[in-house]
VOPAGU-2260 file (C-alpha; in pm, 1 decimal, decimal comma):
REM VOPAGU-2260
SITE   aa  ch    i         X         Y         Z
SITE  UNK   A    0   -1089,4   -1433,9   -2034,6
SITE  UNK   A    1   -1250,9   -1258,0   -1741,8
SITE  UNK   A    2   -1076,8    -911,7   -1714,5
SITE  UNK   A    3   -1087,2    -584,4   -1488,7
SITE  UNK   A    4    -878,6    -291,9   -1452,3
SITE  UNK   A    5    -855,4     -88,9   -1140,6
SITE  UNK   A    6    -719,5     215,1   -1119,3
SITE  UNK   A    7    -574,1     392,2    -783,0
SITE  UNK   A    8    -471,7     737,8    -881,3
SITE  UNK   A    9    -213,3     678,8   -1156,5
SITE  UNK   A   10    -151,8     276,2   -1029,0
SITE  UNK   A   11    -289,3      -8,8   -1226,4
SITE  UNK   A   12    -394,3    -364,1   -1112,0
SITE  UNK   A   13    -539,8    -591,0   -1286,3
SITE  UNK   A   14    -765,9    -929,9   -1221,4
SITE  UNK   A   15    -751,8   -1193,4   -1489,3
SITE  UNK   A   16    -940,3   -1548,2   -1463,5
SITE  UNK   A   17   -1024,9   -1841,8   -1694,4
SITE  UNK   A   18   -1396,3   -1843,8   -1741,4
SITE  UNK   A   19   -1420,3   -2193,9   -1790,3
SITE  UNK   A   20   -1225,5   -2285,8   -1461,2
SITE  UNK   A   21   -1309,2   -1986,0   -1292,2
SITE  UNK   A   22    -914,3   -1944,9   -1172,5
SITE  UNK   A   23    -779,8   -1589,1   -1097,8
SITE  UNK   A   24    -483,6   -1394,9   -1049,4
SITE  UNK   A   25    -439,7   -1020,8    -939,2
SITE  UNK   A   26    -163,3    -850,6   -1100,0
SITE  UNK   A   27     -12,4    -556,1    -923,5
SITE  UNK   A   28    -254,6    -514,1    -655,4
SITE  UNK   A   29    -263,8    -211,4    -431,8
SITE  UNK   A   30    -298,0    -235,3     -73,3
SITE  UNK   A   31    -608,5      30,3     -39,1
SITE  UNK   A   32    -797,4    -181,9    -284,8
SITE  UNK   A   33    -829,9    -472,3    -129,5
SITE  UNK   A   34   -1165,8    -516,9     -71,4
SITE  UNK   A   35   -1269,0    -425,1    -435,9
SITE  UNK   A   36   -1062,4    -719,1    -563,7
SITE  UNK   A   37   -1234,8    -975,9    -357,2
SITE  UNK   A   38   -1589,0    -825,0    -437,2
SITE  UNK   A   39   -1466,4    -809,1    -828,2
SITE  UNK   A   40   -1357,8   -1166,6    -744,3
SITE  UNK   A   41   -1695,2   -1268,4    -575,4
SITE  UNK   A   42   -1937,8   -1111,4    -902,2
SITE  UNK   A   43   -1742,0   -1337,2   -1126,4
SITE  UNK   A   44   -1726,5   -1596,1    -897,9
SITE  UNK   A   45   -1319,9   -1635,1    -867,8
SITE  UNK   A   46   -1105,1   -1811,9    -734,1
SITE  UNK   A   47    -834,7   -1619,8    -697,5
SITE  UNK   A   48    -495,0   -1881,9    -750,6
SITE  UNK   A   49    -224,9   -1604,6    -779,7
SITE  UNK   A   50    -112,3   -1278,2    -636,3
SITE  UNK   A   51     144,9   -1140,7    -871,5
SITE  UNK   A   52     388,4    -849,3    -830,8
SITE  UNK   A   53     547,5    -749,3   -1161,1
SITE  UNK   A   54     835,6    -627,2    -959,4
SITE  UNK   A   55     955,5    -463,5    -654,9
SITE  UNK   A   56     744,5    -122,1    -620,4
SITE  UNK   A   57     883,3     185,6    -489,0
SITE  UNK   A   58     602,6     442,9    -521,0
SITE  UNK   A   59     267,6     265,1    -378,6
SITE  UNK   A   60     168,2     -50,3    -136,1
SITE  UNK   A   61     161,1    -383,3    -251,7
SITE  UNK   A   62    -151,7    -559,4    -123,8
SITE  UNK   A   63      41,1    -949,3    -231,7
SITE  UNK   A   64     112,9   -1068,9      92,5
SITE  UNK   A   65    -202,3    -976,7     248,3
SITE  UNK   A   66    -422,6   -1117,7      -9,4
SITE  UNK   A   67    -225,4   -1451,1     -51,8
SITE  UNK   A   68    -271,6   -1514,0     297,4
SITE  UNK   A   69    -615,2   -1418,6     345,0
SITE  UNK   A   70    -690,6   -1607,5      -3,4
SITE  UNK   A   71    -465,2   -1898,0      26,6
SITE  UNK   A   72    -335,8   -1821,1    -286,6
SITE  UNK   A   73      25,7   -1789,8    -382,0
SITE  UNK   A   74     264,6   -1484,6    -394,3
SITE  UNK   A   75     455,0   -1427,3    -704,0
SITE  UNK   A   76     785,2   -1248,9    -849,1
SITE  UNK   A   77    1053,9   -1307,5   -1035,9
SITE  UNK   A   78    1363,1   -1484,6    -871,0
SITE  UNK   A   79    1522,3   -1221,6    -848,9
SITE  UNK   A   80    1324,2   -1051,6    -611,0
SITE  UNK   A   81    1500,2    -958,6    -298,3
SITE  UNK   A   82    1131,7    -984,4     -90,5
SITE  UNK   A   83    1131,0   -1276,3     158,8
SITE  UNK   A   84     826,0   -1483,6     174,1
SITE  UNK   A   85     755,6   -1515,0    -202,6
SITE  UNK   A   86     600,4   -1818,6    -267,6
SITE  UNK   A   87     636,8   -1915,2    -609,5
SITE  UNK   A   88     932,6   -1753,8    -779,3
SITE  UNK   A   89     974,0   -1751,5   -1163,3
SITE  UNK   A   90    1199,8   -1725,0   -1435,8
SITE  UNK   A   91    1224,7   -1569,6   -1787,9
SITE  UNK   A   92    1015,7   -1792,6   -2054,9
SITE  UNK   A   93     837,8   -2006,0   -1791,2
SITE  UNK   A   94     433,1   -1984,3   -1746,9
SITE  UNK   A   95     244,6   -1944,6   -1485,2
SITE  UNK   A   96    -109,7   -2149,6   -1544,8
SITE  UNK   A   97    -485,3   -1991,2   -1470,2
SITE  UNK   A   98    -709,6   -2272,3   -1566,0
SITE  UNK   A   99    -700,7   -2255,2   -1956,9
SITE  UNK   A  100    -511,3   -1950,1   -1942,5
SITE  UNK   A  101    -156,9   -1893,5   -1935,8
SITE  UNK   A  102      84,2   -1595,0   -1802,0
SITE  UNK   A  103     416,5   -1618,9   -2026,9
SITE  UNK   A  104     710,0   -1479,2   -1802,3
SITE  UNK   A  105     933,7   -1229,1   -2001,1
SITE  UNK   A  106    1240,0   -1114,9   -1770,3
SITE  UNK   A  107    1272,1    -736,9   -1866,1
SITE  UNK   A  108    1470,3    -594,3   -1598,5
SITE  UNK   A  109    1600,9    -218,8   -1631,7
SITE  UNK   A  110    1340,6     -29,1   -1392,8
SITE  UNK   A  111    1389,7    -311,4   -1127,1
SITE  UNK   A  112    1597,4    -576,8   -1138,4
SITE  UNK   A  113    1336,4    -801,0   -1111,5
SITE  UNK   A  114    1109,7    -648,1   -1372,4
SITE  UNK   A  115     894,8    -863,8   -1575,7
SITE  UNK   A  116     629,8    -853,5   -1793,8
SITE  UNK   A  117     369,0   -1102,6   -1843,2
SITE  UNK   A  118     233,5   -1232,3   -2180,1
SITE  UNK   A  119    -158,5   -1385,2   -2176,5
SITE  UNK   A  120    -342,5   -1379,5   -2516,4
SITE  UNK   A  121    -413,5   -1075,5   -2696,9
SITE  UNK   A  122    -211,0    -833,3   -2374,8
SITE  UNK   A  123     120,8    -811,2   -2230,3
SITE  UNK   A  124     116,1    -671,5   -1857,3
SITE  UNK   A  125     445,8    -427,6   -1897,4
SITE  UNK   A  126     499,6    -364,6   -1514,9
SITE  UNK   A  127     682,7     -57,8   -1500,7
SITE  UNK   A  128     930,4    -164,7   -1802,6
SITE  UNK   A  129     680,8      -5,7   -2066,2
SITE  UNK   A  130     395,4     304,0   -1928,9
SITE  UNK   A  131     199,8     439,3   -2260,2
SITE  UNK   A  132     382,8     689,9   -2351,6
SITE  UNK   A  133     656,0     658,0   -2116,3
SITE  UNK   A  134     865,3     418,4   -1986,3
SITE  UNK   A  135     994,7     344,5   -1592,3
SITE  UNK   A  136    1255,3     497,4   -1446,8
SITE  UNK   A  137    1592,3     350,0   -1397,2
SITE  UNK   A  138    1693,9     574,1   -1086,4
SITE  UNK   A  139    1595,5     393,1    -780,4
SITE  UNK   A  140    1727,8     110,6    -644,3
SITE  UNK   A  141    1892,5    -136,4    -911,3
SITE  UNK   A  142    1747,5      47,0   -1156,4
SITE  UNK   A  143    1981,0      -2,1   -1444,9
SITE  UNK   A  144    1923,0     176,9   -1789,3
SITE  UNK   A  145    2125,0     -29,2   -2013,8
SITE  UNK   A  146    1939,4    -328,7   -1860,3
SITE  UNK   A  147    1610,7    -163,2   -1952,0
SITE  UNK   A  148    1720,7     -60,0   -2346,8
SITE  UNK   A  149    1807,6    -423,5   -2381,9
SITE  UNK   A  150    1500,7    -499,7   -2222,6
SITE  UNK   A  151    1287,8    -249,9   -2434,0
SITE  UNK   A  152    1462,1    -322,0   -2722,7
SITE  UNK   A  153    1599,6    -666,1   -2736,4
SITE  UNK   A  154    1307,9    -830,1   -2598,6
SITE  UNK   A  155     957,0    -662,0   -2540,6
SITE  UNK   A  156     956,1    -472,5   -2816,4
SITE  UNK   A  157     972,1    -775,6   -3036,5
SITE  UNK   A  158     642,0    -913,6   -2935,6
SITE  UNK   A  159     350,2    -844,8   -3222,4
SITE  UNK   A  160     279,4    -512,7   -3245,0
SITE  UNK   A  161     -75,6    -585,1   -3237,8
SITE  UNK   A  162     -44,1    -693,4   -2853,1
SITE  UNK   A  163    -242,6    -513,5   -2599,3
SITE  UNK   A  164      -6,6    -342,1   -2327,1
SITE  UNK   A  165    -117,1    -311,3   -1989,9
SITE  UNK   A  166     114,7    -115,3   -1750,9
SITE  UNK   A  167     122,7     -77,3   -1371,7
SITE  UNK   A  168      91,7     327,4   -1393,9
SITE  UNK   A  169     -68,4     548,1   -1615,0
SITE  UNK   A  170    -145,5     907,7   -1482,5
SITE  UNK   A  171    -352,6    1016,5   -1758,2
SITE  UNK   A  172    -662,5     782,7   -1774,4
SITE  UNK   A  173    -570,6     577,7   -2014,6
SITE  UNK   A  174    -643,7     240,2   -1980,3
SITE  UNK   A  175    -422,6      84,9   -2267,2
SITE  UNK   A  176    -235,3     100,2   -2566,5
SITE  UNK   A  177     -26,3    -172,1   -2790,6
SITE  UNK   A  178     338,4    -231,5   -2864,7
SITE  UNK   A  179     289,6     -79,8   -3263,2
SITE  UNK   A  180     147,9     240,1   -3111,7
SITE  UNK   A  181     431,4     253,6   -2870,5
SITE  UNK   A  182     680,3     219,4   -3111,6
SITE  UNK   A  183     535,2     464,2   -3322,5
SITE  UNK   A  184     451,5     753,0   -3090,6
SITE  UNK   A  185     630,5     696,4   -2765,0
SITE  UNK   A  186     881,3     953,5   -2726,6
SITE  UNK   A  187    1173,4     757,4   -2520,2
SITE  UNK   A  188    1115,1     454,5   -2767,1
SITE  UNK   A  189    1234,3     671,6   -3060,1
SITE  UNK   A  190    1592,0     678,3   -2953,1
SITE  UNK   A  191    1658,6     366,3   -3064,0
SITE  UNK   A  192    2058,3     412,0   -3077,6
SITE  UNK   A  193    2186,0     242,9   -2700,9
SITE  UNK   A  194    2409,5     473,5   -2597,9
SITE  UNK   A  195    2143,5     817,4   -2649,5
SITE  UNK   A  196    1888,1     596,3   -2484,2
SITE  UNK   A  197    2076,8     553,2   -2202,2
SITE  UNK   A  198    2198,5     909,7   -2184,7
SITE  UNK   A  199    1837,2    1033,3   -2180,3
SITE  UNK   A  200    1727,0     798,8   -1902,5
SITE  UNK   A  201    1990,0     959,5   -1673,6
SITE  UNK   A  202    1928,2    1281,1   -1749,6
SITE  UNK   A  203    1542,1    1255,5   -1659,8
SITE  UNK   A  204    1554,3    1449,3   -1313,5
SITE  UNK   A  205    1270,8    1321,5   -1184,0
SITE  UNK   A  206    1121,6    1375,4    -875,3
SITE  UNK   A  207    1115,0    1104,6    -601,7
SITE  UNK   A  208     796,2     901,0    -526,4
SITE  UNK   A  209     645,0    1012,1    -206,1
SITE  UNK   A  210     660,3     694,6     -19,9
SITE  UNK   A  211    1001,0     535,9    -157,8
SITE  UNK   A  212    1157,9     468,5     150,1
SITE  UNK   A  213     841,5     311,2     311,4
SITE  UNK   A  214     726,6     133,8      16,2
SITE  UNK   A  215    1022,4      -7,6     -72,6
SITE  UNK   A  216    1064,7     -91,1     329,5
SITE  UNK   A  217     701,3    -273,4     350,0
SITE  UNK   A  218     702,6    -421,2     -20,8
SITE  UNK   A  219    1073,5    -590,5      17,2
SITE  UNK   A  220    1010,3    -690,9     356,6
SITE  UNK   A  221     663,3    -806,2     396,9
SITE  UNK   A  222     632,3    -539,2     690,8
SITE  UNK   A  223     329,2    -299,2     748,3
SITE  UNK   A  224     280,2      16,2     645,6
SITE  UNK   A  225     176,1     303,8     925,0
SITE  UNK   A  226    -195,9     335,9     699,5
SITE  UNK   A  227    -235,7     -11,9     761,8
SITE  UNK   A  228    -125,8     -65,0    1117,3
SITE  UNK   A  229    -393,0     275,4    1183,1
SITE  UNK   A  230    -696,1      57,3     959,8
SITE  UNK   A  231    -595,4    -227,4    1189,6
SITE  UNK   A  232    -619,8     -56,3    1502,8
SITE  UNK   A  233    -927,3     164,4    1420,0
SITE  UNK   A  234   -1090,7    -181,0    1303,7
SITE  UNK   A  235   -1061,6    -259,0    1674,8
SITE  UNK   A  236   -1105,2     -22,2    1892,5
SITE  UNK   A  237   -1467,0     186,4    1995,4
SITE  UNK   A  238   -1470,5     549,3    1938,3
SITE  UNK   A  239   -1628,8     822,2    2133,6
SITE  UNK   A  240   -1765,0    1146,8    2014,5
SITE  UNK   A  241   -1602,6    1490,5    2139,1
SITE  UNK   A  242   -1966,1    1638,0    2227,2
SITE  UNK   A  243   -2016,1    1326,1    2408,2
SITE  UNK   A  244   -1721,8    1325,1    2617,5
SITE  UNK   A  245   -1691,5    1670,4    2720,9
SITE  UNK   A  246   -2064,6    1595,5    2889,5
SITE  UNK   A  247   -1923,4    1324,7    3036,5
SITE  UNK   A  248   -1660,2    1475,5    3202,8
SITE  UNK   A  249   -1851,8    1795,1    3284,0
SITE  UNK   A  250   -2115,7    1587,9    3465,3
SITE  UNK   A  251   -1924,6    1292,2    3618,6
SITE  UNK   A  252   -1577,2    1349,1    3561,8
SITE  UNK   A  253   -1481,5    1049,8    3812,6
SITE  UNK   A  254   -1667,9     842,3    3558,0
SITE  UNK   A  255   -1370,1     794,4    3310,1
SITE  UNK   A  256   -1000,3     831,9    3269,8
SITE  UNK   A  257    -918,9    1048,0    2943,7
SITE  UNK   A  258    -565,7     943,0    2889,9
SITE  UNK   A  259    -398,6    1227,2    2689,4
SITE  UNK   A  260     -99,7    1049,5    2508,9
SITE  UNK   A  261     100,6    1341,7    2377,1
SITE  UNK   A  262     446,4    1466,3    2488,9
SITE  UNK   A  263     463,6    1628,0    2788,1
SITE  UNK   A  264     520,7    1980,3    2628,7
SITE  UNK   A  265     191,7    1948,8    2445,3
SITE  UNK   A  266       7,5    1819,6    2719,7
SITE  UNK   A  267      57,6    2122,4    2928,5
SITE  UNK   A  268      21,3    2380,5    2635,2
SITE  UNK   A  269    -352,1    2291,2    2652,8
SITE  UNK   A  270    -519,5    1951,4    2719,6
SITE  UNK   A  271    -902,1    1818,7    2825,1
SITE  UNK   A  272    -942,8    1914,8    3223,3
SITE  UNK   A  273    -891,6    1655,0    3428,1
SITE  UNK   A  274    -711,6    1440,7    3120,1
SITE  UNK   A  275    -409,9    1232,4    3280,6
SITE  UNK   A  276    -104,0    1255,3    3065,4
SITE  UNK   A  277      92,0     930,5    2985,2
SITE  UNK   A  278     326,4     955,6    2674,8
SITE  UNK   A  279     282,8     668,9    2398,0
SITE  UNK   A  280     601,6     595,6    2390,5
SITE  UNK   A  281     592,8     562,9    2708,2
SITE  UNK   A  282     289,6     375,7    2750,2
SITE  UNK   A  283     442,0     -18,3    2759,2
SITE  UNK   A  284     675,8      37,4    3043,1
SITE  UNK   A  285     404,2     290,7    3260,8
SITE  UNK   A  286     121,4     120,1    3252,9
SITE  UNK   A  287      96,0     -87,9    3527,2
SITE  UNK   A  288     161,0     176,9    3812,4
SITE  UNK   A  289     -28,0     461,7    3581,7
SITE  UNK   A  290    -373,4     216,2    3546,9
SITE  UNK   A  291    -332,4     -22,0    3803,4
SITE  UNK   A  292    -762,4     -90,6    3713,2
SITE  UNK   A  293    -774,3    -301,8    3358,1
SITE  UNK   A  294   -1186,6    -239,9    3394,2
SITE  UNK   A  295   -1137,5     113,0    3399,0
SITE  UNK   A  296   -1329,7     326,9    3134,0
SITE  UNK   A  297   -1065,1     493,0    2935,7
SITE  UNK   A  298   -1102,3     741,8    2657,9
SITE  UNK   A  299    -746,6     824,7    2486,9
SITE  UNK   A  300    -712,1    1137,5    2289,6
SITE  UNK   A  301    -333,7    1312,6    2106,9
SITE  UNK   A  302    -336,3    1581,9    1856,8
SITE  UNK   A  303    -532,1    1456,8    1531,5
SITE  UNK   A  304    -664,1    1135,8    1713,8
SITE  UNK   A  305    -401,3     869,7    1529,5
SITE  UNK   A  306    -157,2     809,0    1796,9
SITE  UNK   A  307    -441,6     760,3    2008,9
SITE  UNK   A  308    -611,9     499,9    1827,4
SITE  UNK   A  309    -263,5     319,6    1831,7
SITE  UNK   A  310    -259,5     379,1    2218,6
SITE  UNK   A  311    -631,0     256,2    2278,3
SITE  UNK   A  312    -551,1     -61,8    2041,8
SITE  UNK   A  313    -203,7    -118,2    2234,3
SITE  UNK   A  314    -447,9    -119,2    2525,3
SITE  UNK   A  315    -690,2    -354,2    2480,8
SITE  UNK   A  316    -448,2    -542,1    2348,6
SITE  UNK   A  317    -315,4    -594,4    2723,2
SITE  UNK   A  318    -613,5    -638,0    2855,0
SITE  UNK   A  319    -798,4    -362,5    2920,9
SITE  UNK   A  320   -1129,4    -376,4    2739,5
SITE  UNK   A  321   -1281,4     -46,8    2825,3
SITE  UNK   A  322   -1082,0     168,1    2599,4
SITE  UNK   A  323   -1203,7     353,4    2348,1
SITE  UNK   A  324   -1043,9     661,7    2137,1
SITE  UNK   A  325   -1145,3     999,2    2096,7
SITE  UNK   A  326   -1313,2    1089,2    1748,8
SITE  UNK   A  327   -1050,1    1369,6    1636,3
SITE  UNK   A  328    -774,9    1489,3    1826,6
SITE  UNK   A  329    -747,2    1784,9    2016,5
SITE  UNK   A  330    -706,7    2038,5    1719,0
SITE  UNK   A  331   -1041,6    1928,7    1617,0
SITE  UNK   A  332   -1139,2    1981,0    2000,9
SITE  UNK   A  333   -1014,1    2335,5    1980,3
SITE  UNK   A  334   -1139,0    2436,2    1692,8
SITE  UNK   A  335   -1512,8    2295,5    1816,5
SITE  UNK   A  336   -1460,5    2555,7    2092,7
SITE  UNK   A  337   -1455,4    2342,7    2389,3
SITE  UNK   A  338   -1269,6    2428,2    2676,1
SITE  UNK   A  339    -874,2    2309,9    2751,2
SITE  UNK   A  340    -725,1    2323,3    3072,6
SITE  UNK   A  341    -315,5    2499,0    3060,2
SITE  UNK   A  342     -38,7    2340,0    3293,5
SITE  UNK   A  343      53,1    2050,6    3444,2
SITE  UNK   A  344    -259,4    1914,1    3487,5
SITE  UNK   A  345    -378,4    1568,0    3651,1
């Protein structure tokens, strides 16, 4: 079996192939990783077949959709995912097959309910159902911890002790442990009576991931995330250096338009001289009579230069190809020292 971990701050993925066929699957990917995975794919010479979600995340980006698409390969989850667009949905006890290798399916919802874990050779990927030391949560949505005891207990658990277990999240460096040392030493596996498991699990108080509602948003719907709609647009759009453009519009100021996309109140607390002021969310439906010139030179520039790239992308998009964004916003421009005009400006 060809086999890597990666690690994003406390997520796990995982890449699995069949030497012999050279078939792969990505197991949990993360969105920001992306490009690792297809150079870890490309040095062991991979062809990636699956792109597998163990269930529905809440507390990071899956990179599924993306990858299937780009790869050709096929999205997977567990029927009862509520995600659209899943390509190959799969039930408890059925396989999924990597050349000579096979993924059992084991349905263990309780975090999710469309948890499962996955079962190939000496390992058992545990999603979020199983963490070392730990176990998931059952207080987000259909989180259930009866489900998950049964789960635990009834099912997973059961598996040889000897078995390798590979979870989505460890926040500790750890990179695995196995079912017998679970059992053993895992604190919320020694209350092994239902009813005090279940008590415990709903008196955990955690806190709440720091992306849940977007995550869950993006991962269920197959929509982007505001990271990757600003690496899309920054991917293509120019950028132009503040040193560069204040000599530009100190010397020829006629030369370009800097298009200052903030509110209006902003705008006038302090802005580049000369800088015309056109709102992005106002940008669509001005346009036309505010740049009547698509080959005009336009730099755009906001606060911390993100709206702006949006703007400049939003831009080009519509046909004007002389856009580029400023590099930083204006709180990097004041804090450079350079000069801001007060008022209502241009």
């Amino acid at each position: 079996m060809i086999f890597e971990q990666v690690a994003t701050g406390g997520c796990q993925s995982y890449l699995v192939g069949c030497e012999k066929t050279c078939a792969g699957a990505l197991i949990d990917p993360e969105v920001s990783q992306i490009d690792r995975y297809l150079a870890l794919a490309a040095r062991d010479a991979l062809r990636i077949r699956f792109v597998i979600d163990t269930h529905t995340h809440a507390d990071h980006f899956s990179a599924s959709r993306q990858l299937a698409e780009q790869l050709g390969a096929l999205s997977v989850m567990h029927r009862a995912s509520p995600a659209p667009g899943v390509q190959m949905r799969v039930d408890d006890g059925e396989m999924i097959v990597l050349g000579q290798l096979r993924l059992q399916v084991l349905h263990t919802p309780g975090h999710t309910v469309d948890s499962m874990c996955l079962v190939c050779e000496d390992r058992v990927f545990t999603g979020d159902t199983l963490l070392i030391g730990g176990t998931g949560r059952t207080d987000l949505p259909t989180g259930d911890p009866e489900a998950l005891y049964d789960s635990l207990f009834g099912r997973l658990l059961k598996l040889d002790p000897a078995l390798k277990v590979y979870p989505a999240h460890d926040y500790r460096g750890r990179s695995h442990s196995t079912i017998g040392d679970e059992l053993a030493s895992n604190p919320r596996l020694q209350q092994r009576d239902k009813a005090a498991f279940v008590q415990m699990m709903r008196q955990l108080d955690l806190s709440m991931p720091t992306h849940l509602t977007e995550a869950l948003r993006t991962n269920m719907s197959g929509g982007k995330t505001v990271a990757q709609m600003l690496a899309e647009a920054t991917a293509s759009v120019p950028f132009m250096a503040m040193a560069d453009l204040l000599a530009r519009v100190q010397a020829t100021p006629a030369e370009l338009i800097v298009l200052d996309v903030r509110e209006r109140d902003a705008y006038e607390a302090g802005h580049i001289a000369g800088a015309r002021l056109l709102p992005r969310g106002q940008l669509e439906l001005r346009v036309n009579a505010e740049l009547p010139d698509p080959t005009a030179r336009i730099v755009t520039c906001c606060e911390f230069g993100r709206i702006s790239t949006l703007a400049a992308a939003t831009l080009r998009s519509m046909g004007f190809q002389r856009v580029a964004a400023l590099d930083g916003g204006m709180k990097a421009w004041l804090e450079a020292g350079y000069p801001v005009s007060a008022g209502p400006g241009a």
